[in-house]
GUDO-855778 format. One line per 10 residues: number of its first residue (from 1); their letters; for each residue x, y, z of C-alpha. Coordinates in Angstrom, 2 decimals. Example, Ala and Ser with C-alpha at 12.3 -4.5 7.8 and 13.67 -1.06 7.14 Angstrom:
residues 2
1> as> 12.30/-4.50/7.80; 13.67/-1.06/7.14
end
This chain:
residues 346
1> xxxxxxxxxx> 0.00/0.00/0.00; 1.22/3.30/-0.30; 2.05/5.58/2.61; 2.59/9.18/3.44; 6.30/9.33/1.89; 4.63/7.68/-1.41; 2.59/10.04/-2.30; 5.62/12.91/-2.56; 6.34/13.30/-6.25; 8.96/11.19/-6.82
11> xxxxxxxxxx> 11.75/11.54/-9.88; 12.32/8.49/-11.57; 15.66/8.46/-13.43; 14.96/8.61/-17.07; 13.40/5.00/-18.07; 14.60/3.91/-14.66; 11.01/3.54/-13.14; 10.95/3.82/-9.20; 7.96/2.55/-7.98; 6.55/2.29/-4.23
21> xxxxxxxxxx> 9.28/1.89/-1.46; 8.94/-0.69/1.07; 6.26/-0.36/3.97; 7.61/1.76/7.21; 6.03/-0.98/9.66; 8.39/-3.60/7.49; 10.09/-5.65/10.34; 13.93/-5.62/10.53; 16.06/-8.42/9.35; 16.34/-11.41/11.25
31> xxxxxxxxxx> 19.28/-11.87/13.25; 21.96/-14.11/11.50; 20.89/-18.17/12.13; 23.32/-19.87/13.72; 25.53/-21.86/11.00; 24.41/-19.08/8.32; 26.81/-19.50/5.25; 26.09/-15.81/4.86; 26.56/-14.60/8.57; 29.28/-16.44/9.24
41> xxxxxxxxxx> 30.85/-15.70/12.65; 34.00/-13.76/11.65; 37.74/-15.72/11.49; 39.44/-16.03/14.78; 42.56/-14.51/14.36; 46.16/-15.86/14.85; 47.91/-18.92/13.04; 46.31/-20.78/10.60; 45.07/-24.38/11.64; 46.29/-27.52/10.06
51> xxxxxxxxxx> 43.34/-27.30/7.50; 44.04/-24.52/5.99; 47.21/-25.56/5.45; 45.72/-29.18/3.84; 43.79/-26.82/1.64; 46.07/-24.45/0.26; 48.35/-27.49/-0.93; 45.40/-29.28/-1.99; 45.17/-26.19/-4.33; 48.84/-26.32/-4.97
61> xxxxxxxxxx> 48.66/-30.25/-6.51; 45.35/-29.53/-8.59; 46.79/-26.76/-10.34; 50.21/-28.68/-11.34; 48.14/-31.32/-12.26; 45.82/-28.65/-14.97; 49.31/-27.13/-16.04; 50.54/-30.11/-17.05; 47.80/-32.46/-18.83; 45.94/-30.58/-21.67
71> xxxxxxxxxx> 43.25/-32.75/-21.66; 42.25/-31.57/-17.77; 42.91/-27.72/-18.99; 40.99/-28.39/-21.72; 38.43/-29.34/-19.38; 38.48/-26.33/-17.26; 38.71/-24.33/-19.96; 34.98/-25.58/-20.63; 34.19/-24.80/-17.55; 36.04/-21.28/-17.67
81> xxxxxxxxxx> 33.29/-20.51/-20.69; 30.49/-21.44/-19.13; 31.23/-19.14/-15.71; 32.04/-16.59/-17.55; 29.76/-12.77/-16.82; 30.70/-12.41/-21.09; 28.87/-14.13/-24.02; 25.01/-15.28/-24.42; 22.89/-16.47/-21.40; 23.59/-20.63/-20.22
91> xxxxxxxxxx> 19.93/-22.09/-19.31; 20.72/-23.38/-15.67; 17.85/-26.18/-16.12; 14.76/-26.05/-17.91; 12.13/-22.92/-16.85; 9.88/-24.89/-16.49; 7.70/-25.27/-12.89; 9.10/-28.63/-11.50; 6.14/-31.10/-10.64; 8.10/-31.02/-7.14
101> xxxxxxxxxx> 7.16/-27.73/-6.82; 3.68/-27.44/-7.44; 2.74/-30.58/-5.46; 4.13/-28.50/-2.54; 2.15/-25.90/-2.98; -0.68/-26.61/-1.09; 1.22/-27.33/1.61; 2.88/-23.77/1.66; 1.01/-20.27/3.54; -0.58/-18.56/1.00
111> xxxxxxxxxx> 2.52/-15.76/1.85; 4.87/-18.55/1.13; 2.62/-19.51/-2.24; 2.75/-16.04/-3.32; 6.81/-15.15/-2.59; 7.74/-18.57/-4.75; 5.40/-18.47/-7.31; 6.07/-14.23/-8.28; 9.61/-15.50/-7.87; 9.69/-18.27/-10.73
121> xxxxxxxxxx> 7.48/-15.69/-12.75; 10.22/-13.18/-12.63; 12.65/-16.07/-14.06; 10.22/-16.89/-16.58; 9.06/-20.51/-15.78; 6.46/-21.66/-17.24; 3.58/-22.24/-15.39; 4.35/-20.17/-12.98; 1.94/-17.13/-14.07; -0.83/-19.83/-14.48
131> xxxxxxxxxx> -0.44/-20.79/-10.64; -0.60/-17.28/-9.84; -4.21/-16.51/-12.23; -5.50/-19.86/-10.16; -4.60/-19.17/-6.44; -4.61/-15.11/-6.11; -8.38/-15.32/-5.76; -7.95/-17.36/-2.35; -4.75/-15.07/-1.41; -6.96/-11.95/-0.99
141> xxxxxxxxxx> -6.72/-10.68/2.46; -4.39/-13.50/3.73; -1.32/-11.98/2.06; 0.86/-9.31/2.77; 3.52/-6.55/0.83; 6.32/-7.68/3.74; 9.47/-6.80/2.83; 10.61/-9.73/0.93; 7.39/-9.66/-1.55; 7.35/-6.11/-1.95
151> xxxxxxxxxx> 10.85/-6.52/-3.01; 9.66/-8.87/-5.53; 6.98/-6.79/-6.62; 8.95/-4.30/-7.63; 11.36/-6.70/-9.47; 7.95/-8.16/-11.07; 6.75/-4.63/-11.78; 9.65/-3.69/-14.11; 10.19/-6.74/-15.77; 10.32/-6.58/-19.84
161> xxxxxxxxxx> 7.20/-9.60/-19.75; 3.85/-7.80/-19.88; 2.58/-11.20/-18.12; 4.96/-10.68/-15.28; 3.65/-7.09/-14.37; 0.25/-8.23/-14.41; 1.16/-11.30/-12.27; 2.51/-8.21/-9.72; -1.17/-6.62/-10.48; -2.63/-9.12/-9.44
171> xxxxxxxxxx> -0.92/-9.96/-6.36; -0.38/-5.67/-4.93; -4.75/-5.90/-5.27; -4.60/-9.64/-3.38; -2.51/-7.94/-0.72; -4.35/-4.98/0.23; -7.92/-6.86/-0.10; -9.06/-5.09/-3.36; -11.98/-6.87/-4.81; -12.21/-6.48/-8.30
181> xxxxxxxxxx> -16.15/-5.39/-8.94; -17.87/-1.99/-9.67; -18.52/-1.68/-6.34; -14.71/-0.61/-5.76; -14.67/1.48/-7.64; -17.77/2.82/-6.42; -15.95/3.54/-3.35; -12.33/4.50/-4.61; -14.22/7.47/-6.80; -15.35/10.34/-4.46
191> xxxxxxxxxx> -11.52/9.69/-2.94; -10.16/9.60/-6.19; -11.67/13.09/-7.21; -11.49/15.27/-3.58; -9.74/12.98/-0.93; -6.45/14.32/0.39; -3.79/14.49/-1.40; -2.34/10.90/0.13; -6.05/9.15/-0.39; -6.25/10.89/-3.88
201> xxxxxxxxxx> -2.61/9.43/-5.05; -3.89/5.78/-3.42; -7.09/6.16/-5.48; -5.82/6.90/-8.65; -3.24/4.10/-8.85; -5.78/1.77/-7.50; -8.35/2.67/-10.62; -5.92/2.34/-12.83; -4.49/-1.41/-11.57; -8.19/-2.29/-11.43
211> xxxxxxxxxx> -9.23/-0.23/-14.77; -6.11/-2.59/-16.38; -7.44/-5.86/-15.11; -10.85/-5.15/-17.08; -12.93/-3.46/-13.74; -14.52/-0.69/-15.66; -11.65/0.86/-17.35; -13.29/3.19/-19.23; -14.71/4.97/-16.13; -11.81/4.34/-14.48
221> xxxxxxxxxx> -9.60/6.55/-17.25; -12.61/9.09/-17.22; -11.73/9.57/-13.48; -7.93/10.11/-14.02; -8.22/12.00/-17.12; -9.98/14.56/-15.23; -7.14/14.54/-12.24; -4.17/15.54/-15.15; -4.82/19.00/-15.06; -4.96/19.62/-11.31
231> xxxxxxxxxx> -3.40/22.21/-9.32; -1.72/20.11/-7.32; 1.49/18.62/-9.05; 1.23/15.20/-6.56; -2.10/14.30/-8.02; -0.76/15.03/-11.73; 1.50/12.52/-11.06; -0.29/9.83/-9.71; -3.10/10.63/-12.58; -0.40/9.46/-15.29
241> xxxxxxxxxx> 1.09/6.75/-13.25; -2.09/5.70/-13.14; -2.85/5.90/-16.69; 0.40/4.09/-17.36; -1.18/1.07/-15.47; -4.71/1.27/-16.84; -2.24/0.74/-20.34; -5.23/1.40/-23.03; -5.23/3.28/-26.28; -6.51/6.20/-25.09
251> xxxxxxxxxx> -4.02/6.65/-22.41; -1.23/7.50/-24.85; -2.82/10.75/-26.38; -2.95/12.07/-22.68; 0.49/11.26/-21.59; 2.34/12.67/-24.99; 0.45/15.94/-24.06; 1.64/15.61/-20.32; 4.95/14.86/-21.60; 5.37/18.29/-23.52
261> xxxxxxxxxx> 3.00/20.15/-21.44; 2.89/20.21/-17.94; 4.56/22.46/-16.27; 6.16/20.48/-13.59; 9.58/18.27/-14.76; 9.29/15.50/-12.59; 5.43/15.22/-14.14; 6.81/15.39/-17.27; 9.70/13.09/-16.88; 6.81/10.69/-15.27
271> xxxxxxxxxx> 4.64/10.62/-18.65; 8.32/9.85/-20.80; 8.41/6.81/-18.24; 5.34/6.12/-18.50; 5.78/6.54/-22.61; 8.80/4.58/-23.06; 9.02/1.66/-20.60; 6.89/1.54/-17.19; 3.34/0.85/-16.87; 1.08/-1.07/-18.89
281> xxxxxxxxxx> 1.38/-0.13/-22.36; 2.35/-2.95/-24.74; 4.98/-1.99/-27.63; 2.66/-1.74/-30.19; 1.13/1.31/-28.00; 4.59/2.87/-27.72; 5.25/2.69/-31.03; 2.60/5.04/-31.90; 3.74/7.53/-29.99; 7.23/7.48/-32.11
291> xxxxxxxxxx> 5.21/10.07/-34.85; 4.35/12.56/-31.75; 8.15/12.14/-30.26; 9.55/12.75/-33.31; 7.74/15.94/-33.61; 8.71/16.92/-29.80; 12.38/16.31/-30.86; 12.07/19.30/-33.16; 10.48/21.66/-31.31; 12.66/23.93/-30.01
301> xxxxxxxxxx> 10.31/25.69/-27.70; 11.24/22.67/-25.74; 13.32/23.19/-22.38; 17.26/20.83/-23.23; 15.82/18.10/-20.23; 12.48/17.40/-21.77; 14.39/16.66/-25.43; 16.82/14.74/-23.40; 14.33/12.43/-22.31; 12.29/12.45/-25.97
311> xxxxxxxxxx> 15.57/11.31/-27.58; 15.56/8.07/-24.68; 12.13/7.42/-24.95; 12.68/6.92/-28.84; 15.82/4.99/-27.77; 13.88/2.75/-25.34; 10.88/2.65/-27.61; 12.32/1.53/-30.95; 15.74/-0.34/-29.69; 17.61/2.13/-31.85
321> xxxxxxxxxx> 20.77/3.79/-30.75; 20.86/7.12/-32.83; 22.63/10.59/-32.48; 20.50/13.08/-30.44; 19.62/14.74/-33.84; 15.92/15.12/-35.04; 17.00/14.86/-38.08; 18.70/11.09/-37.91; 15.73/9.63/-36.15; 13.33/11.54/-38.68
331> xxxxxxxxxx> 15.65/10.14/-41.60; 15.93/6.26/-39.90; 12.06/6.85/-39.90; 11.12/7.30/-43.19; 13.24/5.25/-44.30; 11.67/1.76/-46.14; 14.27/-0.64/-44.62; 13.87/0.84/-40.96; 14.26/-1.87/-38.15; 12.81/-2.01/-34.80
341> xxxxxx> 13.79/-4.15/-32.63; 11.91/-5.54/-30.03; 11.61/-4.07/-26.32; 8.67/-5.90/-24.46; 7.51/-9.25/-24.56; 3.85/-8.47/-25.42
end
């Protein structure tokens, strides 16, 4: 859920979306268990024991023995490659949900459900968003945005798989208890257009989560569409993240005029986001904005930032790396062998 600190305007770094920070009532880390590979009780100091020393010339031997027989540096040359940080991705195993896995399930909290299950989505396993689409139903109201979920959110949030973001949807609206009927947003509406300023920002990213999984979207963009031109520059916002999320045509008309219009920067830079990468939008719908951003890149009534971020929004949009020169990206987009290369996984 989001708190009082949320609901500051925050500035995302350009296509770097920041999303909600963790709940102030998260508990602290557990103390280290006892035997903890990771909080290991620090070396004693003084001489080193007998092992260490077995070690060190066990070391000694094996890497005589690599020197000196190609076949076994051969061998851990293979191994070298596959280690490596450099080169294409190694599958680990196949992403696929092991049958180990889901007959635990039942057996897990719904919490514990919720954690794995968002996790392996994240990785891309199959099945895994399927689990999720069958179980979040009986998660609502027995699940919580802890520390190590909202983490995971956030992770699930950004991800380049439309199906993972709406697998993090799905389980932000399980957490906080939001039913997904009229009726909510029956209730989210009168906060949505003259709460506070912290129950106005909840609102409007609630209608547009629920708008995006099929609740009444088009009142729900109604109802955010008339929150972009408000006075206040927090609810401006949270009207285009939330018309990021509600991700349907007729958000993108709204957020290119945001994006050249308002008269706040970190609104603006919000609606690029919400343009290039974050939210809802699937890359056909950022690729029609390309026309529009190409126009913004040659207006020179523009302030340097706001072309800054129209010349990375066509970067993130289209996958093309181009000089910061209207007239490059206007040439590479008239041009009848033009590529574009994929961004999301629609």
């Amino acid at each position: 859920m989001f708190h009082a600190s949320a609901v500051e305007t925050q500035s995302k770094s350009p296509f770097s979306p920041v999303f909600r920070s963790g709940s102030p009532t998260t508990p602290p880390a557990s103390d280290p268990i006892p035997g903890d590979p990771i909080h290991r009780e620090p070396a004693r100091s003084g001489a080193p024991g007998w092992q260490f020393a077995a070690v060190v010339g066990f070391a000694i031997v094996l890497a005589l023995l690599f020197v000196r027989a190609p076949s076994a540096r051969a061998g851990w040359d293979e191994i070298s490659r596959y280690l490596a940080l450099q080169g294409k991705s190694e599958r680990a195993s196949a992403n696929l949900l092991s049958e180990h896995e889901t007959q635990g399930l039942d057996r897990m909290t719904p919490q514990n459900q919720a954690e794995l299950l968002l996790e392996r989505a994240i990785n891309h396993y199959q099945g895994a968003t399927d689990q999720i689409a069958n179980r979040v139903d009986e998660w609502r109201g027995k699940i919580t945005l802890d520390q190590r979920l909202n983490n995971l959110f956030m992770t699930a949030i950004n991800s380049d798989d439309l199906r993972v973001r709406v697998a993090a949807i799905e389980i932000d609206l399980a957490c906080r208890n939001l039913e997904k009927t009229a009726a909510t947003v029956d209730r989210l509406e009168p906060d949505a257009r003259s709460g506070t300023q912290g129950v106005r920002a909840n609102a409007l990213w609630d209608l547009g989560l629920l708008g995006n999984r099929g609740v009444e979207p088009e009142r729900a963009g109604q109802i955010l569409m008339d929150s972009i031109h408000d006075s206040n520059e927090n609810v401006r916002y949270w009207a285009v993240e939330g018309l990021a999320y509600l991700g349907t045509d007729g958000a993108v008309g709204p957020l290119l005029e945001i994006f050249h219009d308002d008269p706040s920067p970190k609104v603006r830079e919000g609606a690029a986001c919400s343009l290039a990468q974050s939210g809802m939008l699937s890359e056909k719908q950022r690729r029609s904005a390309v026309p529009k951003l190409l126009d913004f890149a040659e207006d020179t009534s523009l302030d340097s930032t706001t072309r800054e971020w129209v010349y990375q929004a066509l970067r993130d949009i289209t996958g093309q790396s181009l000089p910061h020169d209207p007239a490059a990206w206007r040439n590479w987009y008239n041009s009848p062998d033009a590529q574009w290369n994929p961004v999301t996984k629609d």
